[in-house]
C-alpha positions in Angstrom: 121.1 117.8 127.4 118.2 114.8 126.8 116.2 116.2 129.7 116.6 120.2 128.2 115.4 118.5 124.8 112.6 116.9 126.3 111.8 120.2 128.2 110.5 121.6 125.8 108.5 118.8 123.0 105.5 119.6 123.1 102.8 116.6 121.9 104.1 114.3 118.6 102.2 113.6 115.6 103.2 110.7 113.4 102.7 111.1 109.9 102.6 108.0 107.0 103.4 109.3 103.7 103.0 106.4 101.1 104.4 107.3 98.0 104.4 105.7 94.6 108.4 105.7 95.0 108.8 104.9 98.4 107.2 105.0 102.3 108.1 106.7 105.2 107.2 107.9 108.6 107.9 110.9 110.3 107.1 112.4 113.3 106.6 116.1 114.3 106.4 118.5 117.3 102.8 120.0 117.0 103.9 123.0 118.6 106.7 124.4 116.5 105.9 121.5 112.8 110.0 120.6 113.8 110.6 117.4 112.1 112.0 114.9 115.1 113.0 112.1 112.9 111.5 110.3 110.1 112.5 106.6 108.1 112.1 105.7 104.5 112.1 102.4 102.6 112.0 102.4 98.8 108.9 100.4 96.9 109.3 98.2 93.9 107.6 98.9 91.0 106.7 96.3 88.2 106.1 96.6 84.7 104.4 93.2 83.8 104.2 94.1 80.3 104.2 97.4 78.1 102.2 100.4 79.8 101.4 98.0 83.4 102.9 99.7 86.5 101.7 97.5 89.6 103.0 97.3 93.0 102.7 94.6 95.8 100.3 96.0 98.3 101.2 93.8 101.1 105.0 94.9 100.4 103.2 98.8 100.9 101.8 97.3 103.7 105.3 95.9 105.2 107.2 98.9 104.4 104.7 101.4 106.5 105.4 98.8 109.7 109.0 98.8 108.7 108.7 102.7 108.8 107.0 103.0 111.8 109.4 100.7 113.5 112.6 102.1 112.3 111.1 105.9 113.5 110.9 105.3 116.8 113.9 103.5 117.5 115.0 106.2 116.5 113.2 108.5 118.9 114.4 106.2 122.1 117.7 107.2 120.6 117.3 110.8 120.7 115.9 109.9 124.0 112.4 111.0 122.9 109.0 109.5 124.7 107.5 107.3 122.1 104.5 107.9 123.9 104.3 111.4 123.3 102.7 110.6 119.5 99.4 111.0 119.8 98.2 111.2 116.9 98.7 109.5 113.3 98.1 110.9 109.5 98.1 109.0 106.4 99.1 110.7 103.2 99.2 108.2 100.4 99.5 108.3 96.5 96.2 108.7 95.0 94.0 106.7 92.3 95.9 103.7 92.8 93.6 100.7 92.9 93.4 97.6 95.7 90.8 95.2 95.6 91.3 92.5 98.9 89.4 89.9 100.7 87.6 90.9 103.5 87.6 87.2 105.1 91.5 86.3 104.3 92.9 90.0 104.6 94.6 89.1 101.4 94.9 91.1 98.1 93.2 89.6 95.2 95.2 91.4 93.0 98.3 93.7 93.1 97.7 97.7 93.2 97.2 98.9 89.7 99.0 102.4 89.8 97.6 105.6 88.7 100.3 105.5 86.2 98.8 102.4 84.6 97.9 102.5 81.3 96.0 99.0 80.7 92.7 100.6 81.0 93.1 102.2 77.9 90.8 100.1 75.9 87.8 100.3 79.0 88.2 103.7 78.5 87.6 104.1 74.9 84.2 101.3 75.5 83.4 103.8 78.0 83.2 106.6 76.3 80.8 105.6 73.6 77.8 105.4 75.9 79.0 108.4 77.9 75.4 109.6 78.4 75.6 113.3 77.7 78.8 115.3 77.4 78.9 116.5 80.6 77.9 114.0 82.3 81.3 112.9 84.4 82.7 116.3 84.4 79.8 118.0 86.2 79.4 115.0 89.1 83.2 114.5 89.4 85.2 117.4 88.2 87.4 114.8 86.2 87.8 113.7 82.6 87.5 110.3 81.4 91.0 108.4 81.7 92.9 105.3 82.8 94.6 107.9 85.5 91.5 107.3 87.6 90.3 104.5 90.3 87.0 103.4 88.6 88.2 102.3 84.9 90.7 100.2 86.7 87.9 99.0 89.1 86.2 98.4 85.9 89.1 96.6 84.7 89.5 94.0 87.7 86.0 93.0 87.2 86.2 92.0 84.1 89.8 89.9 83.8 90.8 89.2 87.2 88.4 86.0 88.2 89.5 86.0 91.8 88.1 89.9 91.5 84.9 88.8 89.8 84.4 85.9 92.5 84.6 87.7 95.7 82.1 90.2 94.7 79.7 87.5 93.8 80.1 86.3 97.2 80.6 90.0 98.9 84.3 89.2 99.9 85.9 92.3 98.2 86.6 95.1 99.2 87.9 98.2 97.3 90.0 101.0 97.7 92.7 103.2 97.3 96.4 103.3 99.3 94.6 105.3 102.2 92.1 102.5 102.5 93.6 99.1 102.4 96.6 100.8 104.9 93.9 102.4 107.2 92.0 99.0 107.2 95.3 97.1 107.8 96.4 99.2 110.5 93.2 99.3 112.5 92.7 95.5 112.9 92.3 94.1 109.3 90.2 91.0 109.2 89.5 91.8 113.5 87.6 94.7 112.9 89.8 97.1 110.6 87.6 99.9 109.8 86.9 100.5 105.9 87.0 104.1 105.2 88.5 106.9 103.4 88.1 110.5 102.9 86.7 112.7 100.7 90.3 113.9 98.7 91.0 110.4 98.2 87.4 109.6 97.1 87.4 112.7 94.5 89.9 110.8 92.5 87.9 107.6 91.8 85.3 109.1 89.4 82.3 107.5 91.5 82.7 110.2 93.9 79.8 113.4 93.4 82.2 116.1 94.5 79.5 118.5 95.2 76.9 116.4 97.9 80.3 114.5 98.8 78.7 110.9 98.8 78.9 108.3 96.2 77.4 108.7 93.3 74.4 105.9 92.6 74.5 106.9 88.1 78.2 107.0 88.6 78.3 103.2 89.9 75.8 102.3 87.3 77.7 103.8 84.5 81.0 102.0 85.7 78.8 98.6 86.7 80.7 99.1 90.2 78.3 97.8 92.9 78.4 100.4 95.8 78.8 97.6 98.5 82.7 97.3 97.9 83.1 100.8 98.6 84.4 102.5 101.6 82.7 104.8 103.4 83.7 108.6 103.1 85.1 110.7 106.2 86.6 113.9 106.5 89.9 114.3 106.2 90.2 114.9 109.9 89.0 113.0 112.7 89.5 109.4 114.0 89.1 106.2 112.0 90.5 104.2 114.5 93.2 103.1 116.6 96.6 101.3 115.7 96.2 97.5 116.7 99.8 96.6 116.6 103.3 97.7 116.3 105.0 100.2 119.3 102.1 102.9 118.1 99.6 100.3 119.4 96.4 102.1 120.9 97.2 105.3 118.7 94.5 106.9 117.0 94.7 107.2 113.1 93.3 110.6 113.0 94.1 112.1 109.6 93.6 111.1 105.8 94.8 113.3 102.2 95.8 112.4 99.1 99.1 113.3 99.0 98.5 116.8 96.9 95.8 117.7 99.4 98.5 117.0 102.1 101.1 119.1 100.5 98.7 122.2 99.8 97.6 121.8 103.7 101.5 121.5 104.2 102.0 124.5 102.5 99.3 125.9 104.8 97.6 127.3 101.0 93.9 128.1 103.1 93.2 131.2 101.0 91.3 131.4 97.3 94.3 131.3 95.1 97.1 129.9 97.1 98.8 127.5 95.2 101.7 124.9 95.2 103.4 122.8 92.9 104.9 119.2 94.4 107.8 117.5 92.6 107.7 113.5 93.3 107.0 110.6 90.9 104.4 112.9 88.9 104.2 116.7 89.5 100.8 118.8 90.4 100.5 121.8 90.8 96.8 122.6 93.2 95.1 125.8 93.2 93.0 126.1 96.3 89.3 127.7 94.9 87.5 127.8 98.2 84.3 126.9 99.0 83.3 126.6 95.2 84.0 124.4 93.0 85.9 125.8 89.7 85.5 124.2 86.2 88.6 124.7 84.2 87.8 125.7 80.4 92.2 124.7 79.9 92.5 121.4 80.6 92.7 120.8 84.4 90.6 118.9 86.6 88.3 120.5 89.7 89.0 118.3 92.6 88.1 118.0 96.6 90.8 120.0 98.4 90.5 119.2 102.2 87.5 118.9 104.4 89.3 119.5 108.1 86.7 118.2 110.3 83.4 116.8 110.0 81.3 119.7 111.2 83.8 122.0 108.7 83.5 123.3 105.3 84.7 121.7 101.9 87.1 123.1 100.3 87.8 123.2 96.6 91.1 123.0 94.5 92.4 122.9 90.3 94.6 120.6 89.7 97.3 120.4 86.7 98.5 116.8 87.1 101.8 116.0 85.2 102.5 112.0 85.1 106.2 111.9 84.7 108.6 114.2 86.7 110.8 112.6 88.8 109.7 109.1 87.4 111.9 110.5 84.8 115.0 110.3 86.9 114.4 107.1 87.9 113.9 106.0 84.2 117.5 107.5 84.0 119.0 105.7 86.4 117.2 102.1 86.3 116.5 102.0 82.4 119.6 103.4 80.6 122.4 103.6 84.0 123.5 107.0 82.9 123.4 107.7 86.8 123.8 105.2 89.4 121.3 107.7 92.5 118.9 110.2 92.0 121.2 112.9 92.9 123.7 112.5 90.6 121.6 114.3 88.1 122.1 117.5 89.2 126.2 116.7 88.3 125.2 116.0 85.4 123.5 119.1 84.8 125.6 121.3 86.0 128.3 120.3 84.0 127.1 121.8 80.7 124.8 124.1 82.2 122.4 123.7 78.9 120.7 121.0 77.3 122.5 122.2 74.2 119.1 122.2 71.8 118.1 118.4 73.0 114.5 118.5 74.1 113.0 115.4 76.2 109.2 114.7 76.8 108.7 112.3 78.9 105.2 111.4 77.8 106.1 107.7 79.3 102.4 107.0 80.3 100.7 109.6 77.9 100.1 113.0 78.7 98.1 114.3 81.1 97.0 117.8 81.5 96.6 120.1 79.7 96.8 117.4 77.0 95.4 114.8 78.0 96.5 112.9 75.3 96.9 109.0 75.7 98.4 108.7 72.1 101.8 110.5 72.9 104.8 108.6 74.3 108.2 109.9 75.5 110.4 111.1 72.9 114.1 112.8 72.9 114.9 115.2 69.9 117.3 117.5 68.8 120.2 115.3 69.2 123.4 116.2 67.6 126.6 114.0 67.4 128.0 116.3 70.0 124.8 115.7 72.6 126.4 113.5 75.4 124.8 111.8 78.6 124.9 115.6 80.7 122.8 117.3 77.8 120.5 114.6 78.6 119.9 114.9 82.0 119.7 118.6 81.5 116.6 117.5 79.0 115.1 115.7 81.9 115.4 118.5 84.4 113.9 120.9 81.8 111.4 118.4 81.3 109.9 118.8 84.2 109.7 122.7 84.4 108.4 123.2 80.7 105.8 120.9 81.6 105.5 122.7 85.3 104.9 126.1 82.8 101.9 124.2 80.4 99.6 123.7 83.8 100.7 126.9 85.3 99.8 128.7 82.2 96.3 126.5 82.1 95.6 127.8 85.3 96.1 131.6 85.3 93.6 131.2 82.2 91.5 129.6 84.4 91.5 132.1 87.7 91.7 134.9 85.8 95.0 136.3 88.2 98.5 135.3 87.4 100.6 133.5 90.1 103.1 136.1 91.2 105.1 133.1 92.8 105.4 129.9 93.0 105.3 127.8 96.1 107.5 124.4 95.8 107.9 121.0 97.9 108.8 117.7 97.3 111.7 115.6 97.5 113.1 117.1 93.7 113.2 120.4 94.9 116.6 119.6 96.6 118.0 119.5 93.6 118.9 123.8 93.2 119.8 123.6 89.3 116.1 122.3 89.0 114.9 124.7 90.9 116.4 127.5 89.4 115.5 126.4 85.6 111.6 126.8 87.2 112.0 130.1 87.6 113.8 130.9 84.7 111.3 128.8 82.7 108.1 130.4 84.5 109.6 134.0 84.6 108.2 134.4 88.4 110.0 133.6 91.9 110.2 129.8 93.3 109.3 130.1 96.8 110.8 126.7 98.8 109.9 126.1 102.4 113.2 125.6 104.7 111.3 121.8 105.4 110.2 120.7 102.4 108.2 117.4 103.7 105.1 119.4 103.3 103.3 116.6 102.1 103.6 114.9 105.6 103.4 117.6 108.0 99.8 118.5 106.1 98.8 115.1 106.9 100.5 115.5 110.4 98.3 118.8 110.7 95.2 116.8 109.9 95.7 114.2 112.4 97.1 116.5 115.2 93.5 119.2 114.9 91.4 116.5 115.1 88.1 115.9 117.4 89.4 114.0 120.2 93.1 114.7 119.6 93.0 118.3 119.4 97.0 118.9 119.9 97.6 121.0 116.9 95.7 124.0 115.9 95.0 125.0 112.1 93.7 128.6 112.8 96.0 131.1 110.4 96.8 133.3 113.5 98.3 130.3 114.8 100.0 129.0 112.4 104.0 130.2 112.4 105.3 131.6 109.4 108.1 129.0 107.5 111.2 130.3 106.1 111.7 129.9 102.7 114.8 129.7 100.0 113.7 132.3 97.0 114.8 131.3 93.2 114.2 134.4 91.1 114.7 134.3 87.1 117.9 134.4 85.8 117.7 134.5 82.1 115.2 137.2 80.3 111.7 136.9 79.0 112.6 136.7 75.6 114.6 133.3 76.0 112.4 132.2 78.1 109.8 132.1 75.3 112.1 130.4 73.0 113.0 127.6 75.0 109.0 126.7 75.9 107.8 127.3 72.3 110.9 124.5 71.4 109.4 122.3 74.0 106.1 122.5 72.9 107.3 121.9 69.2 108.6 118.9 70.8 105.7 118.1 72.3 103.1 118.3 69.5 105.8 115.9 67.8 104.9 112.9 71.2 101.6 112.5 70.1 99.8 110.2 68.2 102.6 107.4 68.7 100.2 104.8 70.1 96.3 103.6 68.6 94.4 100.9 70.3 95.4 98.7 67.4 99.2 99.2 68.2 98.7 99.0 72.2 97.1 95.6 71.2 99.9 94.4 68.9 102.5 94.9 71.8 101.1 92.0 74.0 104.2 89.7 74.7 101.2 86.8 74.3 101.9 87.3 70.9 104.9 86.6 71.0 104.5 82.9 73.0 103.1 81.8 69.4 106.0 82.8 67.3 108.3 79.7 66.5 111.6 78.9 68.2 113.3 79.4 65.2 112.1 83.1 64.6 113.8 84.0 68.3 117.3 82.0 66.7 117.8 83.8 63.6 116.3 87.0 65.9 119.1 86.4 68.2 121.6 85.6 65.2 120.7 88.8 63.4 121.5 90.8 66.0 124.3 89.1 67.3 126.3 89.2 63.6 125.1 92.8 63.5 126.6 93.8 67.4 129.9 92.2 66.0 129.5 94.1 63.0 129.2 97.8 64.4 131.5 97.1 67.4 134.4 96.4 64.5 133.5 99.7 62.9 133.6 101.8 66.1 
């Protein structure tokens, strides 16, 4: 049976996919894209105070060795060569900011998360000596916000010392996931190679998408100095070669953001293929071709792939959602109205409606088509007879409505209506969410039988590479993937309904937060209050808690 199975594997292609939830590895056949095996470890986020989301990027770091590991004990299980992977991708969330010490190999600071929303304030200095109205848009395709790498480069700079320090004495380095694990992995402070490619580098607003170098006004603007920065490869071809670990001597050979990843996964090569990814966020990418498309709706023009150094660049629009199945978690680590992810499709499914509740989870302010920093997460439509399923219902539709508001954006923008909807992502096992999509969008949701599309793109990348050249990306040759179809169950008419209720909902999130409020909120504030103040506090509520548990 082992030897049959080992008959016929053809070459293996590792694949890290860094997440802003979790890590894992996985490992592919490059001739049939069967996953072999694959492990995962969950990543700890932390919220040091009101709108800060930061993770540990030597705990990133850890995890992708742990991954790695894990995988291919798995393998010798299975009775599978470990040294038939010859090739390794990295897919990693984007826009989330590590600045580290060349000399020491250590982090000066812990990863501030795309989520983040400290920068709010650099943003708003920023934009008053914006010179000219176009003047990021045009060079970057992007729109001024903390969701992006150089405010909270910007940031660092100017209140982290240990930043400011070791670019005085050109210590630091910068980067984004893809860089500091790329770097790590390839020999660190012995010669790890500082690099990443050109999706990554779209998302960091210093980046000219169109001659696909760093932008010299763009550093100037920011006050970044270029000597920090990595340098920019294609997203396909070797960086370097593992230096430890049991992949030791395998070349890293592949590099996407992870939406880039999952719109290679979906193999979307064509103007106008599309996908939409469910994870922590949700984005939904539009591949444009060979030319870059400026949306007039509210989504952002960004670098799609670039397989090869000798290949062409290829274009996408994006519709980025912040909070889709961040939403879940929220669920289950903030209020324990679930105790795992999956539970909510229980939930769900046992009121089958959200019975008029509407959620918007505008946690870290909306981002497109509003991009509206102001709005915060809000529940309405509650009723005495709205319980803890009508809730999770509101989450799942959540999701969907807001899938609808970039989808709609978009078919503005190209002109041609999607006719379908192609879906991965780790929330698209959950069938009642899937099903509300297509109710929600009035159009089919196409789901590939393997949904880890966001790997095997970065698999795909690695595998085609100069030098490695075990996996061909030529259309002829790539196999068609089975799918599961969701077509709309309800009619157009409620359809309609339901999203103009959500967006009533919607307009009702914004304007929650002003610079002045943000400020208020700094728990500093609250380190000069007196000790008596927290006593009667604690009193007040205390009597008050006695008070209503009596009554109920």
């Amino acid at each position: 049976m082992a030897a049959a199975k080992k008959a016929v594997l053809g070459p293996l292609v590792g694949a890290v996919d860094q997440g802003t939830s979790s890590t894992r590895f996985l490992v592919f056949n490059s001739k049939t894209a069967e996953l072999l095996s694959h492990h995962q470890v969950e990543i700890k986020q932390e919220f040091p105070r009101e709108g800060w989301v930061e993770q540990d990027p030597k705990e990133i770091l850890m995890s992708v060795y742990e991954c790695i590991e894990k995988t291919c004990e798995k393998l010798e299980q299975l009775n599978i060569d470990i040294s038939n992977i010859k090739a390794i991708g990295v897919s990693n969330q984007r826009e989330t900011t590590v600045v580290w010490d060349k000399i020491t190999g250590e982090p000066l600071y812990n990863a501030v998360v795309w989520l983040d929303l400290r920068t709010q304030s650099t943003v708003d200095n920023l934009s008053k000596r914006i010179p000219g109205n176009n003047f990021l848009k045009s060079k970057t395709g992007l729109p001024l916000s903390t969701y992006f790498s150089a405010v909270k480069v910007r940031w660092l700079l100017d209140n982290v010392k240990e930043v400011q320090r070791a670019v005085e004495e050109d210590r630091a380095l910068f980067g984004t996931i893809d860089s500091w694990l790329i770097w790590c992995l390839t020999g660190g402070t012995n010669g790890g190679v500082h690099c990443t490619d050109v999706t990554n580098a779209s998302r960091t607003m210093l980046f000219n998408i169109h001659s696909l170098e760093w932008d010299k006004e763009l550093c100037e603007f920011f006050e970044i100095p270029m000597k920090i920065l990595p340098n920019v490869r294609s997203s396909s071809e070797i960086y370097g070669l593992m230096k430890a670990g049991a992949l030791e001597g395998v070349p890293i050979s592949g590099c996407l953001g992870d939406q880039s990843a999952a719109l290679v996964g979906q193999m979307c090569f064509r103007d106008g293929q599309a996908k939409n990814t469910y994870g922590t966020g949700c984005f939904l990418l539009c591949n444009t071709g060979r030319k870059c498309v400026f949306s007039e709706h509210g989504l952002l023009t960004t670098v799609a792939y670039k397989l090869g150094r000798d290949k062409p660049v290829y274009y996408a629009l994006e519709g980025s959602v912040a909070i889709a199945g961040a939403v879940i978690r929220w669920l289950r680590d903030n209020l324990g109205i679930i105790n795992s992810s999956d539970e909510i499709e229980k939930l769900a499914k046992e009121v089958g409606t959200s019975y008029g509740c509407y959620f918007v989870p505008a946690f870290s302010g909306l981002y497109a088509p509003y991009w509206e920093p102001s709005a915060r997460g809000i529940i309405c439509g509650l009723t005495q007879f709205t319980n803890k399923c009508h809730i999770a219902f509101a989450a799942l539709e959540a999701v969907c409505f807001q899938t609808r508001e970039i989808l709609d954006a978009m078919n503005r923008d190209c002109g041609i209506p999607l006719s379908h909807l192609q879906v991965d992502g780790g929330m698209t096992n959950n069938k009642i969410l899937m099903q509300l999509q297509a109710d929600i969008l009035y159009i089919p949701v196409v789901k590939p039988s393997m949904p880890e599309t966001t790997a095997l793109g970065a698999a795909m990348a690695a595998g085609a590479a100069e030098g490695v050249g075990v996996w061909s990306l030529e259309p002829e040759d790539l196999s068609a993937v089975t799918v599961e179809r969701f077509e709309p169950q309800i009619n157009a008419e409620e359809s309609e309904i339901r999203f103009s209720t959500w967006k009533k909902a919607v307009m009702k999130s914004m304007g929650w937060v002003t610079a002045e409020s943000s400020e208020s909120s700094d728990p500093s504030i609250f380190c000069s209050l007196p000790l008596g103040f927290f006593i009667m506090s604690s009193m007040i509520m205390f009597i008050g808690a006695r008070y209503i548990s009596g009554i109920l």
